[in-house]
TORDOMAR-363703 format. One record per residue (C-alpha): x, y, z; residue number from 0. Coordinates in steps of 0.05 Angstrom, whole numbers, plus 5000, padded with zeros to 4 digits. Layout:
N
[[X,Y,Z],NUM]
...
% end
This chain:
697
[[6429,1810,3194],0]
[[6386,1775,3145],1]
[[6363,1810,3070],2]
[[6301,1841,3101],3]
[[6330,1867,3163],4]
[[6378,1907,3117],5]
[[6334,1931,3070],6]
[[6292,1960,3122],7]
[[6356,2006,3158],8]
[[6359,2033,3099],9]
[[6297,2033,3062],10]
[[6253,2043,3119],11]
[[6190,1982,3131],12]
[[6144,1992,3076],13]
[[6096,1945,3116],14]
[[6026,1967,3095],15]
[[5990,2009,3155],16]
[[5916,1999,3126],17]
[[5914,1928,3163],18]
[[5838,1909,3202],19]
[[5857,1906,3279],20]
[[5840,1854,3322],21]
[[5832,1777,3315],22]
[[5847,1782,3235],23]
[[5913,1824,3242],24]
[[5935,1775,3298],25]
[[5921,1710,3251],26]
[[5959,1761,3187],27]
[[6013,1771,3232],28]
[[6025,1698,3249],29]
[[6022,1667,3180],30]
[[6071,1731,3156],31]
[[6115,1703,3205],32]
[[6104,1629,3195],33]
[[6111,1646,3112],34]
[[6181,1680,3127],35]
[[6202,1623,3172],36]
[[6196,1567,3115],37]
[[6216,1617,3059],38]
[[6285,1606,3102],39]
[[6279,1539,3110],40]
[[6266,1526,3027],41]
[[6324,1568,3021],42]
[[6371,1526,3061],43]
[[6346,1456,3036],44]
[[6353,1487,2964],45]
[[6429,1505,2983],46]
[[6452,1433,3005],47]
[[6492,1393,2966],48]
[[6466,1335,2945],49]
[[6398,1360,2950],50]
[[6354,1331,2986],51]
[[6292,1339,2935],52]
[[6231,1296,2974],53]
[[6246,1350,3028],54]
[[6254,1414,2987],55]
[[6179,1383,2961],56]
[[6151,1375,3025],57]
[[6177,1445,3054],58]
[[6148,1479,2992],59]
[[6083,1451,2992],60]
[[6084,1467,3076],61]
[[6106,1542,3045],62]
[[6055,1540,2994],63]
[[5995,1527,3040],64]
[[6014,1597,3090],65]
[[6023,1634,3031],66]
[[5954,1612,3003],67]
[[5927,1626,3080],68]
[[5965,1702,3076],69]
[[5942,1721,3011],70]
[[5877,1715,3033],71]
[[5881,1741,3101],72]
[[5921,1799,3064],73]
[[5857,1820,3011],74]
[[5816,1810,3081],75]
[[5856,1862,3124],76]
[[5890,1905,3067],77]
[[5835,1934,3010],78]
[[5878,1941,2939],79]
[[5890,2012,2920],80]
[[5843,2029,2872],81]
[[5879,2018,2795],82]
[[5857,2083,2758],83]
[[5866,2042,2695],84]
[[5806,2002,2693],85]
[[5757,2059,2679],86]
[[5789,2072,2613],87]
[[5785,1993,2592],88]
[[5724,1993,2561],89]
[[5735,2054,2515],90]
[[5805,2043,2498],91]
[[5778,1966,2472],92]
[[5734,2000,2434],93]
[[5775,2052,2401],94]
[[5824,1985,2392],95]
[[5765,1949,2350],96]
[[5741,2007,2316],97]
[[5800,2029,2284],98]
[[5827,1956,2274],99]
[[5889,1962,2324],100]
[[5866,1891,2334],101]
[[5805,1852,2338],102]
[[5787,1782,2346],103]
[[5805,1725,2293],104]
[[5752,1698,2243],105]
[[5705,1747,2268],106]
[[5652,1747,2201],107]
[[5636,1678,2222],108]
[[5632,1691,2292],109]
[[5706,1690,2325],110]
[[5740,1638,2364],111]
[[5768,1653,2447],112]
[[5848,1665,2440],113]
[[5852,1686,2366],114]
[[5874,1760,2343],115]
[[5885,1797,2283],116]
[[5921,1855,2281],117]
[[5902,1914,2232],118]
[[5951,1956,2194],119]
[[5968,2005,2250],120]
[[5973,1957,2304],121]
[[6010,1903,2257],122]
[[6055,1963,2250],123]
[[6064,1981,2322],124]
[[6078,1909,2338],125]
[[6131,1907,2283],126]
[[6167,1965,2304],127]
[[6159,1943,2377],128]
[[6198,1877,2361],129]
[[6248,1921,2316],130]
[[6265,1959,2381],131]
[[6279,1892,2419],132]
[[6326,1860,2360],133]
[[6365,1930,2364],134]
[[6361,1936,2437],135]
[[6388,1867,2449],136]
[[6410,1830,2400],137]
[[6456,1887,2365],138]
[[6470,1922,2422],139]
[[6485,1863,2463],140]
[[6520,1832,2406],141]
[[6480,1769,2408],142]
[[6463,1716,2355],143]
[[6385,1701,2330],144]
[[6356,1639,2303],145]
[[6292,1616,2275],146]
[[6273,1547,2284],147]
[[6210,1509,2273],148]
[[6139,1514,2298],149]
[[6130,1449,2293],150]
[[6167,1396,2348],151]
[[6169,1325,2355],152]
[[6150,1296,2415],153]
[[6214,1265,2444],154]
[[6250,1341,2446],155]
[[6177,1367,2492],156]
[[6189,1302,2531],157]
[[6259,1312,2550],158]
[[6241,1382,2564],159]
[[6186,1369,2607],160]
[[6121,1392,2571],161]
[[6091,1331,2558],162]
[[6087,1315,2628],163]
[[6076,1377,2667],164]
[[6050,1436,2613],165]
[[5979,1429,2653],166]
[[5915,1461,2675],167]
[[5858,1441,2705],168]
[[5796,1426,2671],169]
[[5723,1405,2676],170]
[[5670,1387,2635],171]
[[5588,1398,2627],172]
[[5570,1323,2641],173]
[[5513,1323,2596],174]
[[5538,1365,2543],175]
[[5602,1334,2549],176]
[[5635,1385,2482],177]
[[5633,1438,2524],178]
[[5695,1449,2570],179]
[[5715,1505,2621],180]
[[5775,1519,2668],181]
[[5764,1499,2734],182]
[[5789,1553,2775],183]
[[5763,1605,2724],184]
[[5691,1577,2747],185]
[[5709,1581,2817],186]
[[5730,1650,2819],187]
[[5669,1673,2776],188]
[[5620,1631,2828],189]
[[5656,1672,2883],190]
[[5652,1736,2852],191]
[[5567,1720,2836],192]
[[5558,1705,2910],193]
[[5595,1768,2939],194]
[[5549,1802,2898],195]
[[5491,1777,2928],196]
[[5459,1822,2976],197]
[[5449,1801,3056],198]
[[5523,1766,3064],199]
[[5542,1774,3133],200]
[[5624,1795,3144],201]
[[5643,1726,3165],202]
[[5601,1703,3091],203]
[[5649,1752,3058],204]
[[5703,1729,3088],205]
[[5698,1667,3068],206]
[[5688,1670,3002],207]
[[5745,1718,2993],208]
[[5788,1666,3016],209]
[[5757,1616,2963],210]
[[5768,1662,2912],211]
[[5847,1676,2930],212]
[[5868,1611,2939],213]
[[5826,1589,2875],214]
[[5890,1585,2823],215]
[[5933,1553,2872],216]
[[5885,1486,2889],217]
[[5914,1419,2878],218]
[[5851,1376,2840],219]
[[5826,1348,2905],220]
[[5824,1413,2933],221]
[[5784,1450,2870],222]
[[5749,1382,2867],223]
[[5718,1402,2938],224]
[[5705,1470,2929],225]
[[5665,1460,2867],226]
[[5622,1409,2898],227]
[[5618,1452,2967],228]
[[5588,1513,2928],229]
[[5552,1469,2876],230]
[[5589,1501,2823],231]
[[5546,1480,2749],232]
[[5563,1492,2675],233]
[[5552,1571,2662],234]
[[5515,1560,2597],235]
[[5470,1508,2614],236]
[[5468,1502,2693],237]
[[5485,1422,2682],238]
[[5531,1388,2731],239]
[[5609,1391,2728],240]
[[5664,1328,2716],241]
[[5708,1324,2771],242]
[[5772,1362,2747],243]
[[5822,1336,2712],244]
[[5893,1353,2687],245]
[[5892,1383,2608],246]
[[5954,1395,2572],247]
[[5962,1461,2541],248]
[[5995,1433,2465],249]
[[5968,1424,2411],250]
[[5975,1351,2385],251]
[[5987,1346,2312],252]
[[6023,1293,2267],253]
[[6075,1293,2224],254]
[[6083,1255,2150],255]
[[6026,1223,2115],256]
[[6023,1162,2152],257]
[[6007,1206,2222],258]
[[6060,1157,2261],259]
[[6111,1203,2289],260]
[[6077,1243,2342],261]
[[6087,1324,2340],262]
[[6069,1388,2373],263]
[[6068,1467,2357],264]
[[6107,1493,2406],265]
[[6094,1522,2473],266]
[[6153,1573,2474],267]
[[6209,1600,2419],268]
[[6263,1569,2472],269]
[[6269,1499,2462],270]
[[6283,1514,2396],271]
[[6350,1555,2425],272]
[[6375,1493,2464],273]
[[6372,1443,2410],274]
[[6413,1494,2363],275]
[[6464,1505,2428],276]
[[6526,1477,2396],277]
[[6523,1498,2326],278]
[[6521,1562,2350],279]
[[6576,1548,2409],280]
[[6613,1531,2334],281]
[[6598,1603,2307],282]
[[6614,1642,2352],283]
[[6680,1609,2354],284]
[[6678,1565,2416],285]
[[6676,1623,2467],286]
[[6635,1641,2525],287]
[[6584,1673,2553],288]
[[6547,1688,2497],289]
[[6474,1700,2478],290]
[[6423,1666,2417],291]
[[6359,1702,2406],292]
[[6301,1683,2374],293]
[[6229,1714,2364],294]
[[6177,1683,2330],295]
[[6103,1646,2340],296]
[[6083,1602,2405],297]
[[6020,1559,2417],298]
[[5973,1541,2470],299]
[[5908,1511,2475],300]
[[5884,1554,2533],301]
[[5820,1526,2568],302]
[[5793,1594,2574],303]
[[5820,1641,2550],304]
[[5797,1714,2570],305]
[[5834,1789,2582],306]
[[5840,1788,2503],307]
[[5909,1802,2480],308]
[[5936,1787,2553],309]
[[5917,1711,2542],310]
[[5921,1684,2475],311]
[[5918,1616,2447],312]
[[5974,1643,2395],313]
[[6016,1685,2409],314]
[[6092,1718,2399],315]
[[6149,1715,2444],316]
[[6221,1748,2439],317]
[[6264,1707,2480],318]
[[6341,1707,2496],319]
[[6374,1650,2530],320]
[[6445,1673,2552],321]
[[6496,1624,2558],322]
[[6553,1623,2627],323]
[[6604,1588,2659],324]
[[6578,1557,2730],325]
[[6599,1604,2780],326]
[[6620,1658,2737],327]
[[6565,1698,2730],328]
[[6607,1764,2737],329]
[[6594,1817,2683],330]
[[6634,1875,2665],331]
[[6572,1912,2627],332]
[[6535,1915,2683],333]
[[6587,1963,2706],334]
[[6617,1996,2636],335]
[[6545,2012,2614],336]
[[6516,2041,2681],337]
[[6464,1992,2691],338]
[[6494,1972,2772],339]
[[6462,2051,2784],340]
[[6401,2049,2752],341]
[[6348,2046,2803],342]
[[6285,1997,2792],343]
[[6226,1977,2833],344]
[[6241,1903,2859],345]
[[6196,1872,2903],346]
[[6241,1819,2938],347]
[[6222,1750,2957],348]
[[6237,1766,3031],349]
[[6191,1832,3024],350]
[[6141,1794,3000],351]
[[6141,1742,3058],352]
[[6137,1801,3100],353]
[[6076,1833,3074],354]
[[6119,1885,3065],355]
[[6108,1934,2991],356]
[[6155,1941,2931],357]
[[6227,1983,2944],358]
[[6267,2027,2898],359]
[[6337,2006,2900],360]
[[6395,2013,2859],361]
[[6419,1945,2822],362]
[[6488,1944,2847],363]
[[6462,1953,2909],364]
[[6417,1891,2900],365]
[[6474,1840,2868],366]
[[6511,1869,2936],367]
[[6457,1856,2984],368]
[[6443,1780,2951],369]
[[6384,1803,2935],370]
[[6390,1793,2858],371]
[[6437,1723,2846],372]
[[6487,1753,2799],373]
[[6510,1810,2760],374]
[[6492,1782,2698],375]
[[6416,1767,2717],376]
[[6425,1848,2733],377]
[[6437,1862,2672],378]
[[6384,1833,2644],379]
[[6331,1863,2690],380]
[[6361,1935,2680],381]
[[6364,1923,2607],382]
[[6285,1901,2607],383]
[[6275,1957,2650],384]
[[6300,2001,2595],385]
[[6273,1974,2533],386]
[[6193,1978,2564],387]
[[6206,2052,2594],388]
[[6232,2064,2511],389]
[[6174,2031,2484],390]
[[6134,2072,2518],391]
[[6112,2033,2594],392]
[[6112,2084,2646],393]
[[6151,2084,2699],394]
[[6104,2085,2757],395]
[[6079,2021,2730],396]
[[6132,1979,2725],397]
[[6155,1934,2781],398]
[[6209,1870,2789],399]
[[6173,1815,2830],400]
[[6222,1763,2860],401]
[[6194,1691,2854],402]
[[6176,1658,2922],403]
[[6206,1595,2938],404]
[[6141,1559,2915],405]
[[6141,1587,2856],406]
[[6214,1564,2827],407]
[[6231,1503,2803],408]
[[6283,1461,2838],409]
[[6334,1475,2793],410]
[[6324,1553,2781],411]
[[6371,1598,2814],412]
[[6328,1663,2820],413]
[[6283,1696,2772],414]
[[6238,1764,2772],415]
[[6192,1785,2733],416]
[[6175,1848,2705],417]
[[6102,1855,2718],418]
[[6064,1912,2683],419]
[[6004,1956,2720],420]
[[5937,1947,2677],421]
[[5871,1945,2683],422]
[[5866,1871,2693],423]
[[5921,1885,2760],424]
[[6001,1874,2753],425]
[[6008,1828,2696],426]
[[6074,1794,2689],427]
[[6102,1816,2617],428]
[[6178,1788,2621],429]
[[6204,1737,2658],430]
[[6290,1733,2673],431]
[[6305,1680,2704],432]
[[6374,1642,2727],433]
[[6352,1569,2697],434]
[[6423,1538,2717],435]
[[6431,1478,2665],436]
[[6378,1441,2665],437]
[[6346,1444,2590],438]
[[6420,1433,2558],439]
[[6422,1372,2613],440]
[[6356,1343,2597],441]
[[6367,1348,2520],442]
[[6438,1308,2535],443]
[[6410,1259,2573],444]
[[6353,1246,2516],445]
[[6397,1247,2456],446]
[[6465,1228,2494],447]
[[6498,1284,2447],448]
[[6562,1305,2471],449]
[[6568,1367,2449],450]
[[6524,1406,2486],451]
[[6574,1422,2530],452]
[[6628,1494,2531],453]
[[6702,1485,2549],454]
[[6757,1538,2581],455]
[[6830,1533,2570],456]
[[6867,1524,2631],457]
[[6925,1568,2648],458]
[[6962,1508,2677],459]
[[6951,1432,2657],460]
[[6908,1380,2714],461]
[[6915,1305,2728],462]
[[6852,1283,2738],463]
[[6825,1205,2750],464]
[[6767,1199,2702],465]
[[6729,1136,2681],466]
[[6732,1118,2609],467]
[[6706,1070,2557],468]
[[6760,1046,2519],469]
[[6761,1036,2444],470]
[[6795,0960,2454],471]
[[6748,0922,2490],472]
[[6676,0954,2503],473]
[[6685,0993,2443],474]
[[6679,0943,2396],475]
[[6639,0906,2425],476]
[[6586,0959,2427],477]
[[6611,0965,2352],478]
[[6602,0887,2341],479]
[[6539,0888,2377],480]
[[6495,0937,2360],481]
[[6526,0962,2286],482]
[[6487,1019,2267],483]
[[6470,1050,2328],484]
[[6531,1034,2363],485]
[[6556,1110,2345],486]
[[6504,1142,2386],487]
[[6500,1090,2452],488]
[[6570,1103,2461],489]
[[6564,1169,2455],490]
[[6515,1165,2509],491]
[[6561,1121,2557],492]
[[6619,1170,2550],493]
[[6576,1229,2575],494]
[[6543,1193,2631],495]
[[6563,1225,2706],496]
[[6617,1185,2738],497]
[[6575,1164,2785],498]
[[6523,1136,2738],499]
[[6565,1103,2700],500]
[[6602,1064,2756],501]
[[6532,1048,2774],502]
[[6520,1021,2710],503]
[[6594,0980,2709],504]
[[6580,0954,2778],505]
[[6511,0922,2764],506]
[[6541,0884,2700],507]
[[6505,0933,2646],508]
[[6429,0941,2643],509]
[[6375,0970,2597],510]
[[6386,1052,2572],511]
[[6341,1092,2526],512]
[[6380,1120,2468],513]
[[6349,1170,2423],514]
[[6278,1142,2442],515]
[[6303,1065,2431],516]
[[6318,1018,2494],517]
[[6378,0977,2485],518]
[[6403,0916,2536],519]
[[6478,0929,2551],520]
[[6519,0874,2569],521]
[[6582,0868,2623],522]
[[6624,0870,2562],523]
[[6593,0940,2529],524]
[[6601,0980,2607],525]
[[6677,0970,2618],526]
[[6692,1026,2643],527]
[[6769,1032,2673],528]
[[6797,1086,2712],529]
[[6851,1130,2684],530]
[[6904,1194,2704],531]
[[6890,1234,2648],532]
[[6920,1299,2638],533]
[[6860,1352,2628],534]
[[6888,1422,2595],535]
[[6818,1438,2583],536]
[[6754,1452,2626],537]
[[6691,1421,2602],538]
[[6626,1442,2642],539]
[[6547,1450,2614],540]
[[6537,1521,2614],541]
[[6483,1555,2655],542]
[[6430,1608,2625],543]
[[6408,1673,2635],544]
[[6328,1677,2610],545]
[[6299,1733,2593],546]
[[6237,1720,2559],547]
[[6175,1771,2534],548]
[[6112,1766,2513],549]
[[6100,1817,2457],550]
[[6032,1814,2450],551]
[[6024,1833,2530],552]
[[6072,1884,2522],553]
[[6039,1917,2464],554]
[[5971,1918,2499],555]
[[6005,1950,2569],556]
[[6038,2001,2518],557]
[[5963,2010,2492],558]
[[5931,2026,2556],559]
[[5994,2074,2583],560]
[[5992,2109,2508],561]
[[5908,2128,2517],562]
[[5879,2182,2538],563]
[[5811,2236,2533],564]
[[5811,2297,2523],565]
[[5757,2351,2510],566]
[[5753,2380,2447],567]
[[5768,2454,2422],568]
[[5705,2461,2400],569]
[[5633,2436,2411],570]
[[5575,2404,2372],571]
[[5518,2449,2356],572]
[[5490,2445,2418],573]
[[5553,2473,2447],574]
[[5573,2404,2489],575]
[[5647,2387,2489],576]
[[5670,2330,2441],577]
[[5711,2278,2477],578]
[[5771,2269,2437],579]
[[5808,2200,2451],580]
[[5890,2204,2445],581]
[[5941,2146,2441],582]
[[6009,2180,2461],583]
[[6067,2128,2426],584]
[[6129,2131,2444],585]
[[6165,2148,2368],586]
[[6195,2083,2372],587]
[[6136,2040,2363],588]
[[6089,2086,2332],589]
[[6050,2062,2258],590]
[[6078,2118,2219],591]
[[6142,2163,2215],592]
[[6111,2217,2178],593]
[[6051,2244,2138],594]
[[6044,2270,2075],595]
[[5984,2307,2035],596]
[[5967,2371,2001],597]
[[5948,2437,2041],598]
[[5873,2435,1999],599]
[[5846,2402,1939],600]
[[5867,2467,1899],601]
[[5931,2427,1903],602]
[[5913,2371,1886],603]
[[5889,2392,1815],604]
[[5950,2424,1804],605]
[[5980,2384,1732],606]
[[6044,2355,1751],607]
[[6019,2345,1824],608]
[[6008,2257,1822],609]
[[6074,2247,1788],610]
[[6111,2297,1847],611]
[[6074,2268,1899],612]
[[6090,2203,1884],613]
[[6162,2211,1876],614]
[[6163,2245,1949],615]
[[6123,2182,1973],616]
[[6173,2134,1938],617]
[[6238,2166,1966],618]
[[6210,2169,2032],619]
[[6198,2090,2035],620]
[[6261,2088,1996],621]
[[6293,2120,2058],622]
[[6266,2071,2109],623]
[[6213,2118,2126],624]
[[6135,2095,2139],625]
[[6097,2154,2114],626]
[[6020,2163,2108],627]
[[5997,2197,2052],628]
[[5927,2231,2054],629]
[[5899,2259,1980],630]
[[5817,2257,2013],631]
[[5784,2310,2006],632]
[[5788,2330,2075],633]
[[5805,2393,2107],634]
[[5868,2406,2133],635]
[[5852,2412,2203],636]
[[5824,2344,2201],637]
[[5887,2310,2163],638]
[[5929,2339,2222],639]
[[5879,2311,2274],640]
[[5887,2244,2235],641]
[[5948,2240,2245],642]
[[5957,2269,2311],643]
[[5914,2214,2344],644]
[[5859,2264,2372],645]
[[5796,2248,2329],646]
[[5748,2208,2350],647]
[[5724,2163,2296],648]
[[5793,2165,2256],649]
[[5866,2162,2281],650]
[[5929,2133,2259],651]
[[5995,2158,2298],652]
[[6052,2195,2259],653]
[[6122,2198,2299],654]
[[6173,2250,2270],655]
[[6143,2297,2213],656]
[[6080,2325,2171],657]
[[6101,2340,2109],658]
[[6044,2398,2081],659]
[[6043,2406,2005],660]
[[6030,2483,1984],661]
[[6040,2503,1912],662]
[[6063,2467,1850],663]
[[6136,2508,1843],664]
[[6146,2503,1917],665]
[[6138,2435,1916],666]
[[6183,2414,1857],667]
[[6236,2468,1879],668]
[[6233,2431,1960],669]
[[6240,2366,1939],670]
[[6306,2355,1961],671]
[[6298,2393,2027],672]
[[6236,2346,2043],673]
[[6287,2284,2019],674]
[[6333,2317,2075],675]
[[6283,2318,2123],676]
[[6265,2236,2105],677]
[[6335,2219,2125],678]
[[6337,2257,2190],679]
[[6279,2225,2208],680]
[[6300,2152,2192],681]
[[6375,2164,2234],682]
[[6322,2200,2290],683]
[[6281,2140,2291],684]
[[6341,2097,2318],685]
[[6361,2135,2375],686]
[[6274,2146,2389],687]
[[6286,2222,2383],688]
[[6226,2276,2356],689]
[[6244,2333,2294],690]
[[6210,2374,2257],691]
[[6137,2360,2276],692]
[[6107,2400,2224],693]
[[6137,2421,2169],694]
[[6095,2467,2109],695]
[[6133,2472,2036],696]
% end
């Protein structure tokens, strides 16, 4: 019985039953079924060892063609369910901007697409949003965090692959050539202006539909047709289009004053992780698996940016990359801490294939079924699962997708994402993903380092025939030969595959790249003899666990599932209702812990009153505790709405306590009861508990 077969004895078909009958269910039907077919067939090419890449290729880009045909046959014969979400967008933006949550960079001299500034209560919620993912992983996953550079050469983006690949498509006005645009960005919003056009006929519709799904998924030739097909111009000036062309997504810069050495910021926090591998392999005593953290600032020079703080040209990511043995991938968390019963929505790779609609299922269940790779990529779903329902992501809204075989790179295991409900549709927030070895590899093959590499102690010594370069002979001539660099080329020879190397022996030495410089190897520098050598040690490249998160997306999903209206106690004077707009936080991420201000101004005069106040302000900060003090002259019923989140025009959010100042000798004489209360709050905050909302002295 195959994975979908099972999961529907037990969890029923969730196949959708709104599909159009006739000739467009029949053609659904048949690409479902064709779509499942080569899913299988990916699968199985993928599994072979050696693999057979130029096939794996072709069958995905045979898989990736159905799935382009069912996606739009699928929006065709299967409406969306309306998102309820959306109608709040505009007002919850606008409270955003108003009250300076966030609002666009360099906005006094106009603003640039993809920049954002945070204000003081949304710098805050961010902060204490990333707080909750350093305690939530790192501490209580007992993992290791780094900060490395913003700034990368260009040989470590080569090796990884970023030069080459990190692309979009692009086109450009060809008479007002500064002006640039992505090119499926314009296709999609030239489909969407025609379906609005009155007078379409179904088969019109149709048609464009299909443009418009498969519009992110073109190759160039394909986008290149399209655009010309629909005579797609420049949006500002209605001037003809380049033919599209492949942008990368880094920003160029150069590094020392004589610009020679080629750099980049970088486009994600976890190269930065792989290059610091070993030292930390070092640290944490030469033991594995174990996990390096790092949060901090990533760059990329989006064409087009637009959704706001869902695509930004700057942006923060918390990722983890967990380090494994190949083919022990077992866990004993996953078990000790519950996570194998906590139940998630996944949407499987085979359920997708199938048409079929997300599944609750139990994560045990799913490392059982094959449906997840491993125990330890569990984990890591479960704990993301966690950590967004405590920062405040509702439940209902939260779903695992499974990548599809076209969407995984060769050397990927399995990955899911957690994707988020908004009002801009399920937006992916976290990726985990099983990225075997291949970063560690590529950085080893660039560098010829060694030591990026873990080893076990065997129970029981090995005799093993392995090819070596010995010192006598090769060795010094390598030494003799190329002096300075002869350190790192051998180096590089003694951690080539055996079957490379041989390779190399065989063909009487050859030309390698080293660090960035080629060197010519002679018959006499490739020597390599084979030996019995007695191995009481295993020595593998470790595989990693990903599970990377975009804060800034996170925060904004957090925004629209915190926001609310509702009406107001009391009208204007013409009796109307007053709309009052409400961001729920979860206490974890919210600006403020407490508030603080006096009942009336009466109190305020008071003599003594500054000089009390302030030391109540100062041991509350003292005590870890973000408190808001208020000494305006407004009324108290408008303090508490402050802070509360249910005015208007003015809100900031308060988490655990109002602290109301009465009279002068009740204040001095509650001092220490309100010092109480600041330390209950700040041990409260860690375990995201709620005490003594209001509290009058």
């Amino acid at each position: 019985m195959c994975i979908r077969d099972s999961i529907n004895a037990e969890y029923g078909d969730s196949r959708s039953t709104t599909m159009a009958s006739g000739e467009e269910e029949q053609q659904l039907a048949e690409a479902i079924a064709q779509q499942a077919e080569l899913g299988r067939k990916v699968a199985a090419l993928k599994a072979q060892e050696p693999q057979d890449k130029a096939a794996v290729a072709n069958m995905v880009a045979a898989l990736k063609k159905v799935k382009q045909q069912v996606s739009a046959l699928s929006k065709q014969c299967n409406p969306e369910e309306e998102n309820e979400l959306v109608a709040s967008r505009e007002a919850l933006e606008t409270l955003c901007l108003r009250r300076f949550f966030y609002r666009q960079a360099f906005s006094i001299y106009g603003g640039t697409g993809g920049f954002y500034t945070y204000g003081p209560p949304g710098c805050a919620a961010k902060t204490n949003l990333i707080s909750l993912w350093r305690k939530h992983f790192i501490i209580e996953d007992n993992m290791m965090e780094i900060e490395d550079t913003c700034i990368m050469p260009k040989p470590v983006l080569t090796a990884s692959g970023h030069v080459e690949r990190f692309n979009d498509f692009m086109v450009k006005d060809s008479i007002c050539t500064e002006k640039f645009f992505r090119a499926d960005h314009l296709l999609e919003d030239e489909m969407d202006r025609r379906l609005a056009e009155p007078g379409l006929s179904q088969e019109e519709k149709d048609e464009l539909h299909k443009v418009r799904a498969l519009a992110d998924a073109c190759d160039v030739e394909e986008l290149h047709s399209f655009l010309t097909k629909y005579e797609v111009k420049a949006p500002d000036t209605g001037n003809p289009l380049s033919e599209p062309y492949e942008f990368n997504l880094m920003y160029p810069t150069s590094i020392g004053p004589t610009g020679d050495q080629v750099g980049y910021l970088r486009p994600e926090t976890a190269q930065g992780i792989f290059l610091n591998y070993k030292f930390c392999y070092e640290q944490n005593g030469g033991a594995i698996p174990f996990g390096i953290a790092q949060v901090g600032k990533a760059f990329r020079n989006e064409i087009a940016p637009r959704g706001g703080l869902i695509r930004q040209r700057e942006f923060t990511q918390c990722e983890i990359e967990y380090f494994v043995q190949p083919g022990e991938k077992k866990y004993p968390q996953f078990f000790s801490k519950g996570i194998d019963q906590l139940e998630c929505t996944l949407w499987p790779s085979e359920q997708q294939l199938s048409a079929q609609k997300p599944i609750q299922m139990k994560l045990g269940d799913a490392v059982a079924r094959g449906i997840i790779a491993n125990e330890t990529l569990a984990y890591f779903v479960g704990r993301v699962h966690l950590f967004l329902k405590k920062a405040g992501i509702v439940g209902k809204w939260l779903r695992f997708r499974q990548h599809l075989p076209t969407e995984m790179a060769h050397y990927a295991c399995d990955c899911w994402d957690a994707e988020v409900l908004i009002s801009h549709g399920w937006t992916e927030c976290v990726g985990i993903a099983d990225r075997s070895a291949f970063d560690l590899e590529a950085h080893a093959e660039a560098t010829g380092d060694p030591g990026l590499k873990a080893a076990v102690r065997l129970d029981t010594p090995i005799q093993v025939q392995e090819l070596t370069l010995p010192n006598k002979g090769p060795g010094k001539m390598i030494g003799k030969t190329f002096k300075k660099d002869a350190k790192a080329i051998t180096a590089y020879l003694q951690a080539l595959p055996q079957d490379q190397a041989i390779a190399l022996r065989d063909a009487g030495g050859g030309e390698v790249v080293v660090g960035g410089q080629s060197f010519t190897l002679g018959p006499e520098h490739v020597a390599f003899e084979l030996q019995s050598v007695e191995k009481h040690v295993h020595e593998f490249v470790p595989h990693v666990i990903e599970p990377s998160l975009g804060i800034d997306r996170v925060l904004y999903a957090i925004f629209e599932h915190a926001y609310r209206v509702r009406e107001a106690e009391d009208g204007d004077d013409k009796g109307q209702k007053e709309k009052r707009h409400v961001l729920s936080f979860s206490h974890a991420i919210a600006p403020y812990m407490a508030g603080l201000f006096p009942q009336d101004q009466r109190v305020f005069k008071q003599e003594g009153f500054a000089s009390v106040f302030t030391q109540i302000v100062e041991e509350c900060t003292m005590a870890g505790v973000s408190v808001k003090p208020d000494t305006s002259g407004a009324g108290i019923g408008k303090k508490l709405s402050l802070i509360h989140i249910s005015e208007p025009t003015r809100l900031l959010s308060i988490s655990y306590a109002v602290f109301c100042l009465k009279k002068k000798k009740k204040i001095t004489n509650n001092i220490k009861r309100i010092l109480q209360y600041t330390t209950q709050i700040k041990l409260n905050s860690t375990n995201n508990e709620k005490i003594c909302p209001n509290i009058n002295i």
